[in-house]
N, CA, C and O atoms as a Maestro MAE file, in Angstrom:
{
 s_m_m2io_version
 :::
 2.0.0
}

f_m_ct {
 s_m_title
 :::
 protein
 m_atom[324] {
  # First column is atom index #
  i_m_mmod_type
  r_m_x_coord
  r_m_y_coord
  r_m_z_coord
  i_m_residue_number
  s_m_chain_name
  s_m_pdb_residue_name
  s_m_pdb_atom_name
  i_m_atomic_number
  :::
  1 25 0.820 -1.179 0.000 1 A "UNK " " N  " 7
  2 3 0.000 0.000 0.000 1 A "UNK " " CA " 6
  3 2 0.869 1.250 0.000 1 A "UNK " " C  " 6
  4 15 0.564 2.232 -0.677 1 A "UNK " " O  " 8
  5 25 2.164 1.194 0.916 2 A "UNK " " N  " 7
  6 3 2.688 2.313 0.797 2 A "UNK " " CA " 6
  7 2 3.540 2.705 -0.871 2 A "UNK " " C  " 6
  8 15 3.998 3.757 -1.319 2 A "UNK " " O  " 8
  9 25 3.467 1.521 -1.342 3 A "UNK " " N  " 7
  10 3 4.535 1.748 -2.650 3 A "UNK " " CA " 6
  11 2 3.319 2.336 -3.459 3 A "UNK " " C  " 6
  12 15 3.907 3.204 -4.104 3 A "UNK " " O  " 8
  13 25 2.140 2.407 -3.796 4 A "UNK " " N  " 7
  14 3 1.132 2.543 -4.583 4 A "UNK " " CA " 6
  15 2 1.234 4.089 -3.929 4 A "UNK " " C  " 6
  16 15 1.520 5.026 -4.674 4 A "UNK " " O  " 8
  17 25 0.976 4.313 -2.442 5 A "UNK " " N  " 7
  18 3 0.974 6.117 -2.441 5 A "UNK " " CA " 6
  19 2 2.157 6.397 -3.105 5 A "UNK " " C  " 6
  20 15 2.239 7.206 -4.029 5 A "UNK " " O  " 8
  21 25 3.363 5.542 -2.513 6 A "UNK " " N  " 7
  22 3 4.424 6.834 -3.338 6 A "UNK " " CA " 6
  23 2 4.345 6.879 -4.508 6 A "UNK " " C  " 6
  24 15 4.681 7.949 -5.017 6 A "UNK " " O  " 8
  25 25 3.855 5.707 -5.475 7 A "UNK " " N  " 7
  26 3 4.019 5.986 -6.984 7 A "UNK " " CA " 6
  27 2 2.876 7.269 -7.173 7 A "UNK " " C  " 6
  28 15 3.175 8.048 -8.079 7 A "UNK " " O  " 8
  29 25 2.034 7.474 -6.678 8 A "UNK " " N  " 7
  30 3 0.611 8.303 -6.713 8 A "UNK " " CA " 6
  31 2 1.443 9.438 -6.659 8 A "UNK " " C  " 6
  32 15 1.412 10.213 -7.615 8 A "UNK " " O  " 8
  33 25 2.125 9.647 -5.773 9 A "UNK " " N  " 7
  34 3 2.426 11.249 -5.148 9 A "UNK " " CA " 6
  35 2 3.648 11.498 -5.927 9 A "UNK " " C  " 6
  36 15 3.732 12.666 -6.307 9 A "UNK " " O  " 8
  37 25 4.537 10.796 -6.243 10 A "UNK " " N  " 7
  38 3 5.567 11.233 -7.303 10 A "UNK " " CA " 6
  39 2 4.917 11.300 -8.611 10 A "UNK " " C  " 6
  40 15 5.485 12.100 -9.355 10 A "UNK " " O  " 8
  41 25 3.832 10.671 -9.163 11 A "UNK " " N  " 7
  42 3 3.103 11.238 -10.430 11 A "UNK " " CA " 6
  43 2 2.446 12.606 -9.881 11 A "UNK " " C  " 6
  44 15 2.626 13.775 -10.223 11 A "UNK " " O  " 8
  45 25 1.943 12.251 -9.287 12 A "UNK " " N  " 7
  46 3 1.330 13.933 -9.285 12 A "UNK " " CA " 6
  47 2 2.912 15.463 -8.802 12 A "UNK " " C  " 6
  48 15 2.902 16.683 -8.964 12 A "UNK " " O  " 8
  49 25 3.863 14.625 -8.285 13 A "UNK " " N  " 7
  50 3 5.023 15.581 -8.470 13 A "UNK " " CA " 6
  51 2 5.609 16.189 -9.838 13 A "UNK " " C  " 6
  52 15 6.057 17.239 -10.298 13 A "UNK " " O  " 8
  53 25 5.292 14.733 -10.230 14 A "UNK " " N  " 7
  54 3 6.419 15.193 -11.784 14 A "UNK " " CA " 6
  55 2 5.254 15.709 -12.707 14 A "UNK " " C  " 6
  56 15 5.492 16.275 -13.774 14 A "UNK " " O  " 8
  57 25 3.846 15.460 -12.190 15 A "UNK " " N  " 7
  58 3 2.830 16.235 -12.980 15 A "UNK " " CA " 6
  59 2 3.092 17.838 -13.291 15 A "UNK " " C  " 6
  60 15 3.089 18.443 -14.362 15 A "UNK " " O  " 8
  61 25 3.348 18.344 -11.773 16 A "UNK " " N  " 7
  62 3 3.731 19.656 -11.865 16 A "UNK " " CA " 6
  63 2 4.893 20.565 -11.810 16 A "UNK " " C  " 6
  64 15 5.030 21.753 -11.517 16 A "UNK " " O  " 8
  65 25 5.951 19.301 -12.314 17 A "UNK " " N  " 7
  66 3 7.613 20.344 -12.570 17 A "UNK " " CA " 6
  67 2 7.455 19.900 -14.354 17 A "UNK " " C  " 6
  68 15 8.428 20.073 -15.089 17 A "UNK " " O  " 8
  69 25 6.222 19.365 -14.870 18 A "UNK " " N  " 7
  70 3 6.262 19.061 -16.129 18 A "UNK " " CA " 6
  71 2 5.374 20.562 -16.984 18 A "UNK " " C  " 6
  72 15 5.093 20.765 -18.165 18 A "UNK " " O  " 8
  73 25 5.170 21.308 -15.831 19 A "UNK " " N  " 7
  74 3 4.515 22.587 -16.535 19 A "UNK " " CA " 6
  75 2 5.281 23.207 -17.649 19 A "UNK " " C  " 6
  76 15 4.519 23.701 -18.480 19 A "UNK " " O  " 8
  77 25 6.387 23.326 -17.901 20 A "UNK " " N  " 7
  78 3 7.284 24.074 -18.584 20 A "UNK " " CA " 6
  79 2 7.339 23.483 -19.870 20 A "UNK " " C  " 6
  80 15 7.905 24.099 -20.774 20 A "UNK " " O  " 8
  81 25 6.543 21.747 -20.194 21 A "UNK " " N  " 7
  82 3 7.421 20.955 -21.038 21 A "UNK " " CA " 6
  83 2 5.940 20.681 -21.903 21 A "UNK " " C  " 6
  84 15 4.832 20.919 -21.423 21 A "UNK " " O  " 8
  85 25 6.167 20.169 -23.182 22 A "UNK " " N  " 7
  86 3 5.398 19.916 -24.022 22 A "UNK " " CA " 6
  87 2 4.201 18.801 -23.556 22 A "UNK " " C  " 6
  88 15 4.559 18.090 -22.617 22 A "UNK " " O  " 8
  89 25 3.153 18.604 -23.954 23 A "UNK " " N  " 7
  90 3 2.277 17.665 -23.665 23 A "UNK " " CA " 6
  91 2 3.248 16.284 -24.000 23 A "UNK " " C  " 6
  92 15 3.525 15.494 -23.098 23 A "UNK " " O  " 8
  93 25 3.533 16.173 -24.837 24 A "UNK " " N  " 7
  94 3 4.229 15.110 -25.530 24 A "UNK " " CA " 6
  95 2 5.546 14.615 -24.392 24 A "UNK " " C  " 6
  96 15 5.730 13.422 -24.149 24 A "UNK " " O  " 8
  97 25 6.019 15.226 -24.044 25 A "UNK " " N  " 7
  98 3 7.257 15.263 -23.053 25 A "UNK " " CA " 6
  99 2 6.560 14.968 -21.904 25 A "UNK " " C  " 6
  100 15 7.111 14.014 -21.356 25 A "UNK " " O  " 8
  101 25 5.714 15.305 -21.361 26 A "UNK " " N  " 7
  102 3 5.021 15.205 -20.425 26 A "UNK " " CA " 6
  103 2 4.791 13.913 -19.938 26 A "UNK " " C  " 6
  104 15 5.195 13.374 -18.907 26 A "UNK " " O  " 8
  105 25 3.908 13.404 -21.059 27 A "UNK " " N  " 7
  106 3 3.399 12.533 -21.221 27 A "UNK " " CA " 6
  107 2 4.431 10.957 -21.247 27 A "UNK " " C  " 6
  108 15 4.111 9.824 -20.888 27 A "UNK " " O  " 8
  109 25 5.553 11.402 -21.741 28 A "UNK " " N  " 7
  110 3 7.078 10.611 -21.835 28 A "UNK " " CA " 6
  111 2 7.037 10.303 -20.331 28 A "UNK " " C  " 6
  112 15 6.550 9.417 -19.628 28 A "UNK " " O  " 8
  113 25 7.949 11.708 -20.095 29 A "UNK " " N  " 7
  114 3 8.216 11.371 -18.773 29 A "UNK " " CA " 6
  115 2 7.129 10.514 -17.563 29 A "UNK " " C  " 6
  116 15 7.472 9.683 -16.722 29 A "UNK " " O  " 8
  117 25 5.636 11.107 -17.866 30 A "UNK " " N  " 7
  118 3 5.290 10.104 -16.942 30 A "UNK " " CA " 6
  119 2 5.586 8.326 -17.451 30 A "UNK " " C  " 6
  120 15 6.001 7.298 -16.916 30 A "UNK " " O  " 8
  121 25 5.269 8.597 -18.297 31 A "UNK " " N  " 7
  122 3 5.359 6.983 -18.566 31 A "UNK " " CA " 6
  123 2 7.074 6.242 -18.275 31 A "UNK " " C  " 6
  124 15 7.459 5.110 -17.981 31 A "UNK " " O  " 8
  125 25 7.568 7.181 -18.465 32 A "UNK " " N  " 7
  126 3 9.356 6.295 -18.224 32 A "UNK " " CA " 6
  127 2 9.285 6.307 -16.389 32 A "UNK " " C  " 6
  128 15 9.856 5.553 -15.601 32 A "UNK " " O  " 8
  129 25 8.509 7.278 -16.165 33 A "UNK " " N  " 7
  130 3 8.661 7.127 -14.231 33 A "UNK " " CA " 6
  131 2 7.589 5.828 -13.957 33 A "UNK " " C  " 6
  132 15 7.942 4.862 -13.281 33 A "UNK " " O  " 8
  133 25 6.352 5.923 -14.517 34 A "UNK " " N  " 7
  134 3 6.037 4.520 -14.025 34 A "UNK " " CA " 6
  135 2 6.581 3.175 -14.804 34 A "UNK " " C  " 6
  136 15 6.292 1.981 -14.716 34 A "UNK " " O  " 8
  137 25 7.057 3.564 -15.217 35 A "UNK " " N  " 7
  138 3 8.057 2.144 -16.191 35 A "UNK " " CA " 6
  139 2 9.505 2.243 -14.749 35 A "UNK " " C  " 6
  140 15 9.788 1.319 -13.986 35 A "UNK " " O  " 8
  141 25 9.917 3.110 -14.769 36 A "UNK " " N  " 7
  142 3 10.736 2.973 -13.482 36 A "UNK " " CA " 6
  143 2 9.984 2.368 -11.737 36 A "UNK " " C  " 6
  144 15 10.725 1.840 -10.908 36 A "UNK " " O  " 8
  145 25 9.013 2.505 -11.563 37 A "UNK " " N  " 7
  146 3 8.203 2.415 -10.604 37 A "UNK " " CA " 6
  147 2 8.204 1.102 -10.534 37 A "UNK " " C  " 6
  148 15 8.760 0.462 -9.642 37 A "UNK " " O  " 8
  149 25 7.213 0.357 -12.027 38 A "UNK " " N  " 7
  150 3 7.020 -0.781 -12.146 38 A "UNK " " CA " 6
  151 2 8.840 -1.927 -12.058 38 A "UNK " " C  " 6
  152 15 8.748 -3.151 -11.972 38 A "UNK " " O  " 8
  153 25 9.981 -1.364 -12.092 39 A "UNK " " N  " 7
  154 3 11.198 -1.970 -12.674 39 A "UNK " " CA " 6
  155 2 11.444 -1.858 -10.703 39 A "UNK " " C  " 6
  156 15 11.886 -2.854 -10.131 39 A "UNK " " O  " 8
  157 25 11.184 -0.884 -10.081 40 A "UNK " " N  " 7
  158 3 11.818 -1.014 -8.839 40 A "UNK " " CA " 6
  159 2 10.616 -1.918 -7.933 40 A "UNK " " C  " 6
  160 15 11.013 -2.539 -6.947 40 A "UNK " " O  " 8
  161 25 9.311 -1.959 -8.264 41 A "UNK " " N  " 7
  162 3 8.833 -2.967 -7.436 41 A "UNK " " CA " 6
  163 2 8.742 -4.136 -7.979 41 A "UNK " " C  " 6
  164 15 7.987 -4.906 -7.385 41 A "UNK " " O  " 8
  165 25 9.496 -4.720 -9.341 42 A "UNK " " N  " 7
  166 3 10.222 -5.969 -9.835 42 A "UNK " " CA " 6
  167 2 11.462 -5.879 -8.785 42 A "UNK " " C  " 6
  168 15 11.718 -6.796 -8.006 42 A "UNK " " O  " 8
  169 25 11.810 -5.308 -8.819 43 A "UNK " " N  " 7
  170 3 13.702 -5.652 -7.980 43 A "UNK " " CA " 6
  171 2 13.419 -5.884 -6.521 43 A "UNK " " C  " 6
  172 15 14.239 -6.506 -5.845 43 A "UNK " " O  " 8
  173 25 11.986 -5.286 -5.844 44 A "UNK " " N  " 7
  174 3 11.742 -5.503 -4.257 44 A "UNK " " CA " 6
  175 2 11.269 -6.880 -4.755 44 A "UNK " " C  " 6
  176 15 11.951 -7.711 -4.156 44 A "UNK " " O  " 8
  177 25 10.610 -7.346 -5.388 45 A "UNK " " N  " 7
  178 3 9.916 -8.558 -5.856 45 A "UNK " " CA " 6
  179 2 11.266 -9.745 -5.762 45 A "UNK " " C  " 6
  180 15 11.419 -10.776 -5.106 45 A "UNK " " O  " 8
  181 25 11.980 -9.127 -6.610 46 A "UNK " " N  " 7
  182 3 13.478 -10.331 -6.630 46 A "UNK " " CA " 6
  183 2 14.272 -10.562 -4.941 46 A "UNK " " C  " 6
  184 15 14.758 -11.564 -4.416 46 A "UNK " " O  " 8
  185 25 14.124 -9.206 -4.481 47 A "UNK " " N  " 7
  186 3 15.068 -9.160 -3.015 47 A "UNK " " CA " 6
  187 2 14.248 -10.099 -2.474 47 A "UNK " " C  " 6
  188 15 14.657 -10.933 -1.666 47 A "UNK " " O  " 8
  189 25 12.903 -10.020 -2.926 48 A "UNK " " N  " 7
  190 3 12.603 -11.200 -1.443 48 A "UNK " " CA " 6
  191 2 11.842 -12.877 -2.272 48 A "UNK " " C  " 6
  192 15 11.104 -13.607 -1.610 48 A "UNK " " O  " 8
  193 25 12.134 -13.124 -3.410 49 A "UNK " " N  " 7
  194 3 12.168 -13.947 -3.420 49 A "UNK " " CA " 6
  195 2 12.995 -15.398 -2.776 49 A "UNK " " C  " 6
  196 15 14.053 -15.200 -2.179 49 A "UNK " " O  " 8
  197 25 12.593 -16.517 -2.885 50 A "UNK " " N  " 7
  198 3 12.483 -17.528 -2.108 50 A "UNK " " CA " 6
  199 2 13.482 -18.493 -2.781 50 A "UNK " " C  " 6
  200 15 14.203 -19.206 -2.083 50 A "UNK " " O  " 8
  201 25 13.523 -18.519 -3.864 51 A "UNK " " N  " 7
  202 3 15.063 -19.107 -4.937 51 A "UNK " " CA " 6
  203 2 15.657 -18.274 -5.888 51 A "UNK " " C  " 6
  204 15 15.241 -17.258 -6.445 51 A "UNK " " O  " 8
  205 25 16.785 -18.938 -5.977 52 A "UNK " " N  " 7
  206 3 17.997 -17.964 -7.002 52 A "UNK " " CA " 6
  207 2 17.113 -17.994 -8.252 52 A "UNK " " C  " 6
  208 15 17.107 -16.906 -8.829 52 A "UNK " " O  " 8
  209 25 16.486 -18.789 -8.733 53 A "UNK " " N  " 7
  210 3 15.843 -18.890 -10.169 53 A "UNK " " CA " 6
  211 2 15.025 -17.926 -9.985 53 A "UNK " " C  " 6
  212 15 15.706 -16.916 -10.163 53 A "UNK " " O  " 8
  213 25 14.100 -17.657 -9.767 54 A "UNK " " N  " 7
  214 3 13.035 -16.794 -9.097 54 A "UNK " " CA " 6
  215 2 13.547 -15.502 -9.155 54 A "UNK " " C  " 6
  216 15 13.160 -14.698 -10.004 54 A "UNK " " O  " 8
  217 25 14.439 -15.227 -8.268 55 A "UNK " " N  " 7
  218 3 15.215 -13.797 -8.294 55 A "UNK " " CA " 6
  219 2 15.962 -13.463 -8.842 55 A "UNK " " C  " 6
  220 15 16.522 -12.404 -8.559 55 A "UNK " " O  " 8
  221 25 16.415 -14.426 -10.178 56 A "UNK " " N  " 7
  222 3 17.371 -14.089 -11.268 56 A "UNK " " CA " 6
  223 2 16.208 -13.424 -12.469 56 A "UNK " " C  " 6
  224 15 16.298 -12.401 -13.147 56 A "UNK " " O  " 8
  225 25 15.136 -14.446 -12.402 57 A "UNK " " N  " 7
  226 3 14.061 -13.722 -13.338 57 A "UNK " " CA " 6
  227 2 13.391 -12.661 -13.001 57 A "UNK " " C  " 6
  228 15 12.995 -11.898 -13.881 57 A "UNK " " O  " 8
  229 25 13.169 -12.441 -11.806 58 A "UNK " " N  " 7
  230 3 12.753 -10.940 -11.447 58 A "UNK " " CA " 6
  231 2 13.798 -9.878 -11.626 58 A "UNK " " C  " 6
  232 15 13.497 -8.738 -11.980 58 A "UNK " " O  " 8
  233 25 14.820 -10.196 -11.420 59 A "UNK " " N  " 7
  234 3 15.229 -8.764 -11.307 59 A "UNK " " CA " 6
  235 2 15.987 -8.845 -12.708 59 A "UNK " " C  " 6
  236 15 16.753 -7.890 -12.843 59 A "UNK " " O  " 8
  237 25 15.980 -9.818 -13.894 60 A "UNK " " N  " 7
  238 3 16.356 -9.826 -15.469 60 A "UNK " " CA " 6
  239 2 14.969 -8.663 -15.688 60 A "UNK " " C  " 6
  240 15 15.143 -7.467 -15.922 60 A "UNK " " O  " 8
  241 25 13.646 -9.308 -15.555 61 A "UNK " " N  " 7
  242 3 12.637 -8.342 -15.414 61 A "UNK " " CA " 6
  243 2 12.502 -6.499 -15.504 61 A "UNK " " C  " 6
  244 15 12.038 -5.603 -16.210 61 A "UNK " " O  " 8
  245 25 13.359 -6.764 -14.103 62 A "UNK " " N  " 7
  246 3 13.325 -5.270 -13.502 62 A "UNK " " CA " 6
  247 2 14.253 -4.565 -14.340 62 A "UNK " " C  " 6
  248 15 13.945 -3.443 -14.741 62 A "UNK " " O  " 8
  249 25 15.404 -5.108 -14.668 63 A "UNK " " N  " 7
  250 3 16.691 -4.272 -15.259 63 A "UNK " " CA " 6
  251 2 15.654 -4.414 -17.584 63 A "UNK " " C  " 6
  252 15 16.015 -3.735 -18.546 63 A "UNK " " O  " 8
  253 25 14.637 -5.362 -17.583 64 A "UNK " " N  " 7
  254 3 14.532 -4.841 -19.171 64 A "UNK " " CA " 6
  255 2 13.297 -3.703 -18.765 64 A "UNK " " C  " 6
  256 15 13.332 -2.618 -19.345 64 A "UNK " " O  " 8
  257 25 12.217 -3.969 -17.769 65 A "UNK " " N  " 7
  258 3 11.826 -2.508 -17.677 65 A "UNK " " CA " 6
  259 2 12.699 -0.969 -17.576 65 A "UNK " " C  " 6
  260 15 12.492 0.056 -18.225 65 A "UNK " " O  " 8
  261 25 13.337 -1.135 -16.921 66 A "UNK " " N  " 7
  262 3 14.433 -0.138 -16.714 66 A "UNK " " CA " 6
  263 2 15.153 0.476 -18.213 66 A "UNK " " C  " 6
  264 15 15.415 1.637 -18.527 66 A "UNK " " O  " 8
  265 25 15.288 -0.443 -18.753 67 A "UNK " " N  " 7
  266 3 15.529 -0.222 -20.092 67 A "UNK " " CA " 6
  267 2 14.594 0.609 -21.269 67 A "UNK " " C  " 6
  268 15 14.684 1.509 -22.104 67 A "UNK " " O  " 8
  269 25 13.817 -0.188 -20.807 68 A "UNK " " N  " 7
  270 3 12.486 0.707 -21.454 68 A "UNK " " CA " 6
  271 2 12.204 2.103 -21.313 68 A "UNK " " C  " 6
  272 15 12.039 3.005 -22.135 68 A "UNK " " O  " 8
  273 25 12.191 2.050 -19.963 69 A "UNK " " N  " 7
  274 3 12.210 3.673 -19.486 69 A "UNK " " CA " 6
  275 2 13.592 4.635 -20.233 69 A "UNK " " C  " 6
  276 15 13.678 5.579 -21.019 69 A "UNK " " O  " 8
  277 25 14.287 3.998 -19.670 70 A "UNK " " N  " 7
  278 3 15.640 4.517 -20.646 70 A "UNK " " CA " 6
  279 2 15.198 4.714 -22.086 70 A "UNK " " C  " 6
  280 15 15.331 5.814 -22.624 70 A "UNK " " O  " 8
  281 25 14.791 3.904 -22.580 71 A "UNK " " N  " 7
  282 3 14.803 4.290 -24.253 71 A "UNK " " CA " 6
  283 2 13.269 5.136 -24.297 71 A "UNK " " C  " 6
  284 15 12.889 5.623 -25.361 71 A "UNK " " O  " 8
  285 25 12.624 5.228 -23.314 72 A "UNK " " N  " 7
  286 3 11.445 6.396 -23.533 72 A "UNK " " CA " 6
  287 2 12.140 7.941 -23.563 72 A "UNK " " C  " 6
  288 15 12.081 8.743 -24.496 72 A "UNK " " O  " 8
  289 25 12.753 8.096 -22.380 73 A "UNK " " N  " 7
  290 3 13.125 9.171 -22.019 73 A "UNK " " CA " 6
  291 2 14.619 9.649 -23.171 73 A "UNK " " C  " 6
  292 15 14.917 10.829 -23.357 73 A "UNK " " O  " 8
  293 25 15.310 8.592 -23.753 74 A "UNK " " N  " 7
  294 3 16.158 8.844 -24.806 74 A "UNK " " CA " 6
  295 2 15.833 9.487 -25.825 74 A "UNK " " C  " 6
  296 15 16.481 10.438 -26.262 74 A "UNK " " O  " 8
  297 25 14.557 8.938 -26.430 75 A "UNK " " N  " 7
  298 3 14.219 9.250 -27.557 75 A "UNK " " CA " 6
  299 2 13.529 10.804 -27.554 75 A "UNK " " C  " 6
  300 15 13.655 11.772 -28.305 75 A "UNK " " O  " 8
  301 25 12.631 10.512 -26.163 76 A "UNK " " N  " 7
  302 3 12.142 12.201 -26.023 76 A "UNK " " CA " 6
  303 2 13.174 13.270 -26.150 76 A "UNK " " C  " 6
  304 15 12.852 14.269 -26.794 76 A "UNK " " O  " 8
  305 25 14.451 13.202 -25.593 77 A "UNK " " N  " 7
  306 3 15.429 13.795 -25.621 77 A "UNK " " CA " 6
  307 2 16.415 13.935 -27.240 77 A "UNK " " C  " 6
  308 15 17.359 14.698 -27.444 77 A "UNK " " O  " 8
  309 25 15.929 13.133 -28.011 78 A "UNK " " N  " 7
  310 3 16.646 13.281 -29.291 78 A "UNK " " CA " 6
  311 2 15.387 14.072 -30.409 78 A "UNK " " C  " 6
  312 15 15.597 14.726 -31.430 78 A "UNK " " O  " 8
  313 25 14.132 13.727 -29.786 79 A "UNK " " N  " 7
  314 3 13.226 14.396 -30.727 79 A "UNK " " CA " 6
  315 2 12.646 15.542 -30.295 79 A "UNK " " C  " 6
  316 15 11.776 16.104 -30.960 79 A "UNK " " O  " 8
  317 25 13.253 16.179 -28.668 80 A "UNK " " N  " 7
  318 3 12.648 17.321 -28.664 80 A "UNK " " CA " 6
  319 2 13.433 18.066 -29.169 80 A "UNK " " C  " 6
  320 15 14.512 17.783 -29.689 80 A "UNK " " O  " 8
  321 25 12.627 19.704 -28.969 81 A "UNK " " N  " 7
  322 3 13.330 20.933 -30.388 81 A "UNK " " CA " 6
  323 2 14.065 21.831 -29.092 81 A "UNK " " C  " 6
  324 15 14.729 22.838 -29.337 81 A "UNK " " O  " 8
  :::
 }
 m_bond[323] {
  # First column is bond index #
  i_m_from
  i_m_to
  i_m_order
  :::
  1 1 2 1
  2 2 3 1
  3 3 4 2
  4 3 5 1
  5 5 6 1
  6 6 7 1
  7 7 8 2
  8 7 9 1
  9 9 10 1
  10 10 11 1
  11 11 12 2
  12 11 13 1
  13 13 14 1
  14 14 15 1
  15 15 16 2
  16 15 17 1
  17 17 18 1
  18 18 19 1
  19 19 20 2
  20 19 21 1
  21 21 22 1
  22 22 23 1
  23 23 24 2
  24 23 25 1
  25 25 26 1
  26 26 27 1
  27 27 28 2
  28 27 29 1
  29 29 30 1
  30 30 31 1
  31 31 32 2
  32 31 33 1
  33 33 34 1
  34 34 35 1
  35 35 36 2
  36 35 37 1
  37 37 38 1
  38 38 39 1
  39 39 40 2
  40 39 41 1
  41 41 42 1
  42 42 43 1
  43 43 44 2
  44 43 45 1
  45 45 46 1
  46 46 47 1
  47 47 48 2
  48 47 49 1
  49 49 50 1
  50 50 51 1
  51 51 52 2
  52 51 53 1
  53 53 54 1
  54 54 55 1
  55 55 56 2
  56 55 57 1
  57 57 58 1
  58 58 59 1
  59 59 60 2
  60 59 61 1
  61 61 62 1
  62 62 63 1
  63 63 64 2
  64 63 65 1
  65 65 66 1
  66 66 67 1
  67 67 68 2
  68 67 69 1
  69 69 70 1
  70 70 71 1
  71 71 72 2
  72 71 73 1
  73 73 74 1
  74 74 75 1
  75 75 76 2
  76 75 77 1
  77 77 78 1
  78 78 79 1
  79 79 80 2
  80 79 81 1
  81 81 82 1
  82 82 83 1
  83 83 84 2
  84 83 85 1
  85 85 86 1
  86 86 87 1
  87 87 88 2
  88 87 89 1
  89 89 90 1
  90 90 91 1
  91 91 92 2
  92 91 93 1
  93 93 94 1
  94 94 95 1
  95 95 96 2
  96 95 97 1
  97 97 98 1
  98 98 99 1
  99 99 100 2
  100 99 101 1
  101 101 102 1
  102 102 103 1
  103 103 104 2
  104 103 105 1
  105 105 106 1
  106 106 107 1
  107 107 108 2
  108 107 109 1
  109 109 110 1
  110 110 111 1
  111 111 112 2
  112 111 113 1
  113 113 114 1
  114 114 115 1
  115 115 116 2
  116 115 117 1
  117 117 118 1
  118 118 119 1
  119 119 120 2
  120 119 121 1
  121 121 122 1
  122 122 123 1
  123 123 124 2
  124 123 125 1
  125 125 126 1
  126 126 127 1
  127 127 128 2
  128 127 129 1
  129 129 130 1
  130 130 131 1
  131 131 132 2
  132 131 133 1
  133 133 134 1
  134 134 135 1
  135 135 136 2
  136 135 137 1
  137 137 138 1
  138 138 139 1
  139 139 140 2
  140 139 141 1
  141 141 142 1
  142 142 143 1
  143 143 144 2
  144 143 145 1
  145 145 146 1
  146 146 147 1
  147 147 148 2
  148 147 149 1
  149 149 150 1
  150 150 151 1
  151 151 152 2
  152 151 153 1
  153 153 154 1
  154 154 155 1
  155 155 156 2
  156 155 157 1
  157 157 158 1
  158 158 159 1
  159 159 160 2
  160 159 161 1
  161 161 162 1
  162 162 163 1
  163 163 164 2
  164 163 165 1
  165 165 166 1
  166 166 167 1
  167 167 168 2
  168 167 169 1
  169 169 170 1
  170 170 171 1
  171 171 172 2
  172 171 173 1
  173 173 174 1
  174 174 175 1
  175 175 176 2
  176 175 177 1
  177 177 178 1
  178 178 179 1
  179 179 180 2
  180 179 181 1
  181 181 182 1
  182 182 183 1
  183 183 184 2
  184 183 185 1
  185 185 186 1
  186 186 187 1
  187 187 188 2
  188 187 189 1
  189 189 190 1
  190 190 191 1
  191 191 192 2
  192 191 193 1
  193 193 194 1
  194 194 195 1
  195 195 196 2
  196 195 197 1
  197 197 198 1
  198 198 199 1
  199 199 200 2
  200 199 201 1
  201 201 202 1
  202 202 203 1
  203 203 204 2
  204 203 205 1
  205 205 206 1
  206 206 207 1
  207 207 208 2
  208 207 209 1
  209 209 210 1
  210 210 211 1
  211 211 212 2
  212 211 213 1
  213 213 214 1
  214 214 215 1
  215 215 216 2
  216 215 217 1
  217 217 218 1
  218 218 219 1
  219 219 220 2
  220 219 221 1
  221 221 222 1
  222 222 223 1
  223 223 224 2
  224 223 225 1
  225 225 226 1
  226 226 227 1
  227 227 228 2
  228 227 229 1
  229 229 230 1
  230 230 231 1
  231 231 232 2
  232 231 233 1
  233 233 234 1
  234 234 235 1
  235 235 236 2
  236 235 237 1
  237 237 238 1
  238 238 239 1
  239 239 240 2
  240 239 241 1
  241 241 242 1
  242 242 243 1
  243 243 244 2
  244 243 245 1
  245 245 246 1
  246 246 247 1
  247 247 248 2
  248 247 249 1
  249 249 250 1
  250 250 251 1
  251 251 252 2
  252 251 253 1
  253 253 254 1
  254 254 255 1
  255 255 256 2
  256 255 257 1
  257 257 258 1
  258 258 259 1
  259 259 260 2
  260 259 261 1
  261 261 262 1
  262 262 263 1
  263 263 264 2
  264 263 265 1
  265 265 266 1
  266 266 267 1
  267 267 268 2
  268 267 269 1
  269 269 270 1
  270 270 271 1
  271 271 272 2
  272 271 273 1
  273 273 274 1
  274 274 275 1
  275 275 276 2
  276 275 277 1
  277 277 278 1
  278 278 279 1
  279 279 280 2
  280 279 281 1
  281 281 282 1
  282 282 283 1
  283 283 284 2
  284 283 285 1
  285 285 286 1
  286 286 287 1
  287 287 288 2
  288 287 289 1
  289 289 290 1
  290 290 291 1
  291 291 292 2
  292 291 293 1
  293 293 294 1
  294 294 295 1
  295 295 296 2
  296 295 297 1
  297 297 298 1
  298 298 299 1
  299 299 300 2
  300 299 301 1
  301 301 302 1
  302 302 303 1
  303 303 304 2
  304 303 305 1
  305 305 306 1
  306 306 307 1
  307 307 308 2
  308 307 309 1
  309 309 310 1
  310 310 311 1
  311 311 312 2
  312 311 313 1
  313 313 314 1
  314 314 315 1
  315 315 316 2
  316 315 317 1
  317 317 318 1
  318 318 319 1
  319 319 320 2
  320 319 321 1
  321 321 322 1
  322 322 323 1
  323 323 324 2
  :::
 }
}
């Protein structure tokens, strides 16, 4: 429950330091933060798994979300003006 407020309250943070930035950018960035969100409660998912197999696939998981986010926020950055 507490990971769901913080993802809540850091979207509505980056809602409003995103005033300055294009809808489009905006819209990036939220999505690469909950693509980051979703990649760090994969990696709490792996810390407490119960076998090495288990927590090798979670946190392979967590690090290709992570990636994702990365290549969201890359591309916003090569196609903004």
């Amino acid at each position: 429950m507490k990971k769901i407020a913080l993802v809540l309250a850091a979207t509505g943070l980056f809602a409003v330091a995103a005033c300055n930035r294009t809808p489009t950018e905006a819209a990036a960035d939220n999505v690469s933060d909950n693509l980051e969100a979703q990649a760090d409660n994969l990696q709490a998912q792996a810390d407490n798994a119960t076998t090495a197999n288990e927590a090798a696939a979670l946190t392979n998981a967590s690090e290709n979300v992570e990636n994702q986010a990365d290549a969201v926020e890359d591309h916003v950055e090569n196609t903004s003006m």
